[in-house]
FILO-39868 format. One record per atom (N, C-alpha, C): residue number from 1; atom name; x, y, z. Coordinates in nm, 2 decimals, decimal comma. Layout:
N
+------+-------+--------+--------+--------+
| donu | lumse |     xx |     yy |     zz |
+------+-------+--------+--------+--------+
|  NUM |    CA |      X |      Y |      Z |
...
+------+-------+--------+--------+--------+
// end
This chain:
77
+------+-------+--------+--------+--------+
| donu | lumse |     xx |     yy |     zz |
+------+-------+--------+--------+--------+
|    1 |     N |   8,00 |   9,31 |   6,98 |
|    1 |    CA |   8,13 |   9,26 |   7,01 |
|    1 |     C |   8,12 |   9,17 |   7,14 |
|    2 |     N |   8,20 |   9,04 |   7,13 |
|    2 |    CA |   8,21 |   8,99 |   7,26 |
|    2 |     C |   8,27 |   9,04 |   7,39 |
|    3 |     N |   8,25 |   8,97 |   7,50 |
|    3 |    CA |   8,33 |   9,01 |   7,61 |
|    3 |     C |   8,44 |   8,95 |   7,59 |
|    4 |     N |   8,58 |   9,03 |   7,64 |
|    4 |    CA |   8,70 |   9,01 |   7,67 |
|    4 |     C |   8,81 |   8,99 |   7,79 |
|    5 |     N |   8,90 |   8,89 |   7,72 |
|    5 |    CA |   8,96 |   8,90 |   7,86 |
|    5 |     C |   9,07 |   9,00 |   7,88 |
|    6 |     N |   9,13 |   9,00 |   8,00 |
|    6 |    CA |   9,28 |   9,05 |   7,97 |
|    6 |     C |   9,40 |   9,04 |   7,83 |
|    7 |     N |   9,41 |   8,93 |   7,85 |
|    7 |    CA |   9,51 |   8,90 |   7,70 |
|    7 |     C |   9,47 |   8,93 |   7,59 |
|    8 |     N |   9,36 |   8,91 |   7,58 |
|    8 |    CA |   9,26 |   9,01 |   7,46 |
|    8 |     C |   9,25 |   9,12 |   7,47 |
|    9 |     N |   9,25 |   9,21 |   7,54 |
|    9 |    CA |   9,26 |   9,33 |   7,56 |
|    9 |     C |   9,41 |   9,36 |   7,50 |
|   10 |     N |   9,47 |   9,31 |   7,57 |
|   10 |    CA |   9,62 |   9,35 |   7,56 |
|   10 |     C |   9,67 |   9,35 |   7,43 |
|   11 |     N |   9,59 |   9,25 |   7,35 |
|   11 |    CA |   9,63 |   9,22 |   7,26 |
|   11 |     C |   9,61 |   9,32 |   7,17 |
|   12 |     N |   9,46 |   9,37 |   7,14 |
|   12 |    CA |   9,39 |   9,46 |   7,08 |
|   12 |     C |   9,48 |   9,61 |   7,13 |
|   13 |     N |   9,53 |   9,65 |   7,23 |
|   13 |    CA |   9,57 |   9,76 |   7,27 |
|   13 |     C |   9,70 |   9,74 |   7,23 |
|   14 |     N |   9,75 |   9,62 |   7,17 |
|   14 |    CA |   9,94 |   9,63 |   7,18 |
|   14 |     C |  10,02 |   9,68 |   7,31 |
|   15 |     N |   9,97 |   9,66 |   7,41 |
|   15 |    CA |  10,05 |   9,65 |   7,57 |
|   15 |     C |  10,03 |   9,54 |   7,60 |
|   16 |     N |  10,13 |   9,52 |   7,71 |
|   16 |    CA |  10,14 |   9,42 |   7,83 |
|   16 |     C |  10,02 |   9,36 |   7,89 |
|   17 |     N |   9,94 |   9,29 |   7,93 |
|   17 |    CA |   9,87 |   9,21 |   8,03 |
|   17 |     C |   9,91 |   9,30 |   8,16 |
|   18 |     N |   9,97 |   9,35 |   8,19 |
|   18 |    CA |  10,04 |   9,39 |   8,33 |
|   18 |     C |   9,97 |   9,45 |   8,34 |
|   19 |     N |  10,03 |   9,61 |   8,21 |
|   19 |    CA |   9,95 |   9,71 |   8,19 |
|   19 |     C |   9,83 |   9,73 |   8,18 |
|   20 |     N |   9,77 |   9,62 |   8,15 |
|   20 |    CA |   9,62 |   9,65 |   8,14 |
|   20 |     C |   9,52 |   9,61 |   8,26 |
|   21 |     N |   9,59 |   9,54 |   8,31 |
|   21 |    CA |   9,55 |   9,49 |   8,49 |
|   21 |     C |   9,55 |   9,60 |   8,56 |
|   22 |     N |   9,69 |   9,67 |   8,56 |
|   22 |    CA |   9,72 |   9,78 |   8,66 |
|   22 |     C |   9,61 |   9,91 |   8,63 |
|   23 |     N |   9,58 |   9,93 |   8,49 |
|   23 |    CA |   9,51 |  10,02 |   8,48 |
|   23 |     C |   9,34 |   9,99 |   8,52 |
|   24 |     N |   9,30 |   9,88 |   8,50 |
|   24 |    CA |   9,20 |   9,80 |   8,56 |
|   24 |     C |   9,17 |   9,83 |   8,73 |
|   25 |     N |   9,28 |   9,82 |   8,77 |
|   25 |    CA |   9,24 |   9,84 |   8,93 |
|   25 |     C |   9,22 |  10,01 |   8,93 |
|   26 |     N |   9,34 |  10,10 |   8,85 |
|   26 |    CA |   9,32 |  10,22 |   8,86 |
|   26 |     C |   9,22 |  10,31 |   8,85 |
|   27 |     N |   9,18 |  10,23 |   8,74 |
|   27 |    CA |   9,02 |  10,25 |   8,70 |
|   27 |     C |   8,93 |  10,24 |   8,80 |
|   28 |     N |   8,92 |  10,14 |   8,83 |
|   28 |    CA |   8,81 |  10,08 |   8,95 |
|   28 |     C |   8,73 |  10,00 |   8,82 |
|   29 |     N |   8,74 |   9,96 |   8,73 |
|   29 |    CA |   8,67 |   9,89 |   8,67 |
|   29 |     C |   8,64 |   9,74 |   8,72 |
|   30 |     N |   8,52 |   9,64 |   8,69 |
|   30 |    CA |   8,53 |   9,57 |   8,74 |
|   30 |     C |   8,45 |   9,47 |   8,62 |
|   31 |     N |   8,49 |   9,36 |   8,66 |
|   31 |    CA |   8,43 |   9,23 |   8,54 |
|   31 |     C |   8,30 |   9,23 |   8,52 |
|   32 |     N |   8,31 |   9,16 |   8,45 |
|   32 |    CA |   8,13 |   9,13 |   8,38 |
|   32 |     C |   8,13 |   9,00 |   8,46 |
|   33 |     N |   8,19 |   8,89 |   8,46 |
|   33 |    CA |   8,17 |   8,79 |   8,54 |
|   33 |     C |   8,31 |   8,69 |   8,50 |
|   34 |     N |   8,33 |   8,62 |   8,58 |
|   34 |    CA |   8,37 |   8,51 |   8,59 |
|   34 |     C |   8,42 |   8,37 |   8,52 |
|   35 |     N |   8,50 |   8,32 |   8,49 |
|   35 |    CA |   8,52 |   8,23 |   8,40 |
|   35 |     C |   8,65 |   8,12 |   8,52 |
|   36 |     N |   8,60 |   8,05 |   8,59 |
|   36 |    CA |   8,69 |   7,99 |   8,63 |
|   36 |     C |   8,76 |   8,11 |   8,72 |
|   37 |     N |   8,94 |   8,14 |   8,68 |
|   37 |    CA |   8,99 |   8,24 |   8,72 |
|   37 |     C |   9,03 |   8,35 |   8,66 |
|   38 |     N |   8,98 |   8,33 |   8,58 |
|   38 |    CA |   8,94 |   8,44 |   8,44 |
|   38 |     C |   8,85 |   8,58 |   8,41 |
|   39 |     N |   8,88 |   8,67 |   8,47 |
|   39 |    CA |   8,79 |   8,76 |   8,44 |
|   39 |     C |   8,75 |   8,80 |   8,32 |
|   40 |     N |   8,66 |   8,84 |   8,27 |
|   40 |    CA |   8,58 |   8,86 |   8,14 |
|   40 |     C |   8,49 |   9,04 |   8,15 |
|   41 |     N |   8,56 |   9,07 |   8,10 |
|   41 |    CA |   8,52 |   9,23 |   8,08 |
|   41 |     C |   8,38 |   9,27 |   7,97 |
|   42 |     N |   8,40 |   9,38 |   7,97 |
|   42 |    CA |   8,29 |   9,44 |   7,86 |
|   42 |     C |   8,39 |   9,50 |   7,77 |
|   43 |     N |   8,32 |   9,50 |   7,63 |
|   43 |    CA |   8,42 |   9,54 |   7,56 |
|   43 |     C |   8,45 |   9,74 |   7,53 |
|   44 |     N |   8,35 |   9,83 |   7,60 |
|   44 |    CA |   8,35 |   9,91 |   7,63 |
|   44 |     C |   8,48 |   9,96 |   7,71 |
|   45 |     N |   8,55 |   9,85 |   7,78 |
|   45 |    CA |   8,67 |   9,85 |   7,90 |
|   45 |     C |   8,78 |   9,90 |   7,81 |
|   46 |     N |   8,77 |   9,84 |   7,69 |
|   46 |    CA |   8,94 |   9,91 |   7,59 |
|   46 |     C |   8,95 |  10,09 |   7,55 |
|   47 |     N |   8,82 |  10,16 |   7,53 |
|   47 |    CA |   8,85 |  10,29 |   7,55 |
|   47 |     C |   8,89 |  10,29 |   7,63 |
|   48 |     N |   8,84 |  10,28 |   7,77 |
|   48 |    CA |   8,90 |  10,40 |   7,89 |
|   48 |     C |   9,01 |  10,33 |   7,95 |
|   49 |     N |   9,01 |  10,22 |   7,87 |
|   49 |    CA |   9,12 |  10,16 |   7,97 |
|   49 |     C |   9,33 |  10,26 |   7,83 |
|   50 |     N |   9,23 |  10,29 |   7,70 |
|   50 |    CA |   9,32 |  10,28 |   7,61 |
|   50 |     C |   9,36 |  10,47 |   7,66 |
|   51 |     N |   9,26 |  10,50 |   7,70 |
|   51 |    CA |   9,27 |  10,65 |   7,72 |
|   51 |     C |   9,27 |  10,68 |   7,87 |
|   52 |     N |   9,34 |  10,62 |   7,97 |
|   52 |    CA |   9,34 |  10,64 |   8,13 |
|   52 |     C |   9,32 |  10,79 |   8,14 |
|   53 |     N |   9,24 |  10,89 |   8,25 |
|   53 |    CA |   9,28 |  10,98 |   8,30 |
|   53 |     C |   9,38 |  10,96 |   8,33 |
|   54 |     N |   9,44 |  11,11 |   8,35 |
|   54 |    CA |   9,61 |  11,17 |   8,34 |
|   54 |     C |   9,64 |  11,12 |   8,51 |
|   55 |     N |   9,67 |  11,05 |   8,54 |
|   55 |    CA |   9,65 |  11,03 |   8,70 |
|   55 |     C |   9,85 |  10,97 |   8,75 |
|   56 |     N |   9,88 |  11,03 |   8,86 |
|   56 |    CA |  10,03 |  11,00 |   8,89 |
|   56 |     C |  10,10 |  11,09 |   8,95 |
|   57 |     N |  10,18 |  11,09 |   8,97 |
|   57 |    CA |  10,27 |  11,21 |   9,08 |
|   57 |     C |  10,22 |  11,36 |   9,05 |
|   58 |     N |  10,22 |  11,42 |   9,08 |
|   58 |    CA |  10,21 |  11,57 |   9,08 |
|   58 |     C |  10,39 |  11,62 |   9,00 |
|   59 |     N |  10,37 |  11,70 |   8,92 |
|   59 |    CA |  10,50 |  11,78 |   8,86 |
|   59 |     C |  10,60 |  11,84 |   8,97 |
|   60 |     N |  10,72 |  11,87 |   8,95 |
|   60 |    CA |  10,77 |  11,95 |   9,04 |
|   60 |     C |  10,75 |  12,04 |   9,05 |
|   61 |     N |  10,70 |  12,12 |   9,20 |
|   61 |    CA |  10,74 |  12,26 |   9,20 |
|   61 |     C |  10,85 |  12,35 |   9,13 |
|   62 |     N |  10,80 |  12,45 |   9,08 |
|   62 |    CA |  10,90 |  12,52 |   9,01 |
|   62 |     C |  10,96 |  12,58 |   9,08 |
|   63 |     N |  10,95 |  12,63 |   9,17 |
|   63 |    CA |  11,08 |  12,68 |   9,31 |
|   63 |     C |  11,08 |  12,60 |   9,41 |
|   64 |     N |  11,27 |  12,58 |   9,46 |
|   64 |    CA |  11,27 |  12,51 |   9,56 |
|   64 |     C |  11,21 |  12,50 |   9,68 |
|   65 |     N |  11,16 |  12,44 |   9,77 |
|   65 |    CA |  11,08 |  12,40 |   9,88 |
|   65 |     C |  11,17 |  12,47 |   9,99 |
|   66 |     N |  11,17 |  12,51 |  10,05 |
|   66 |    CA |  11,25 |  12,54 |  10,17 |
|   66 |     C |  11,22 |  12,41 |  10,28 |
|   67 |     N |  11,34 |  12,36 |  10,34 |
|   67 |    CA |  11,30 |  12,26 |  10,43 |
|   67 |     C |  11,24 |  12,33 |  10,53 |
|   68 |     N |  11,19 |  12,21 |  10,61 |
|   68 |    CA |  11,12 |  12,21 |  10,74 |
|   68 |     C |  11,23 |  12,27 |  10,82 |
|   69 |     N |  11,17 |  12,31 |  10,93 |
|   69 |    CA |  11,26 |  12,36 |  11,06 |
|   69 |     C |  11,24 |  12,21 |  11,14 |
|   70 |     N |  11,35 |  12,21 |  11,21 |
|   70 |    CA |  11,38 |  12,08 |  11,28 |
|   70 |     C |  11,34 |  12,10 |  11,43 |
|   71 |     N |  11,22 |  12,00 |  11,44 |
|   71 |    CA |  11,18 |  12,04 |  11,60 |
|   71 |     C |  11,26 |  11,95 |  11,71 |
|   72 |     N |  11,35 |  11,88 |  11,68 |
|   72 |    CA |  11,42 |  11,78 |  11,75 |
|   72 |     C |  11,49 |  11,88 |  11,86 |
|   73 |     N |  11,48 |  11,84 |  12,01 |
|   73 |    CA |  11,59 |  11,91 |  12,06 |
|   73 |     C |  11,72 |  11,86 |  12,09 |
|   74 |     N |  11,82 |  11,93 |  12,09 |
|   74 |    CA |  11,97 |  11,88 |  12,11 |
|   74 |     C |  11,98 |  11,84 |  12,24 |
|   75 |     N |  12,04 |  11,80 |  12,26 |
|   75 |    CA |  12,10 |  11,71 |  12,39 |
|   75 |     C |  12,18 |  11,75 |  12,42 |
|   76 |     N |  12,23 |  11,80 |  12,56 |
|   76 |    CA |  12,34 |  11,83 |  12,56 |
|   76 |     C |  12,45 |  11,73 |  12,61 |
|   77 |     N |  12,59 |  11,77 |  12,63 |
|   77 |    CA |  12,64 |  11,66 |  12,71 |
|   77 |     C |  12,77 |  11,70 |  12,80 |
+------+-------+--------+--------+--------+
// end
């Protein structure tokens, strides 16, 4: 298979160009080389890019947080 670009990617995955960038950095993946301004991938990059680790906010705690205690002192007047 050839090397690919983004739009090709995107294309083959049915997402965005956005999406496939953003997961690109998340990844840490990085080009095969160069084309002008054009990055040119391996075509190995559409698995992992199609299957990201589970990566993003943490769930909510199931019980509420208790706030902080406020170390600010009051002023008086």
């Amino acid at each position: 298979m050839k090397e690919l670009t983004v739009k090709e990617i995107a294309d083959i995955l049915e997402i965005p160009s956005k999406t496939v960038t953003s997961r690109i950095r998340l990844l840490g993946i990085k080009e095969v080389r160069k084309v002008g301004k054009t990055n040119i991938y391996d075509p190995n990059v559409v698995q992992q890019i199609k299957n990201p680790n589970p990566v993003g906010h943490p769930k909510k705690a199931a019980e509420p947080v208790k706030p902080a205690k406020s170390k600010s002192k009051k002023v008086k007047k």
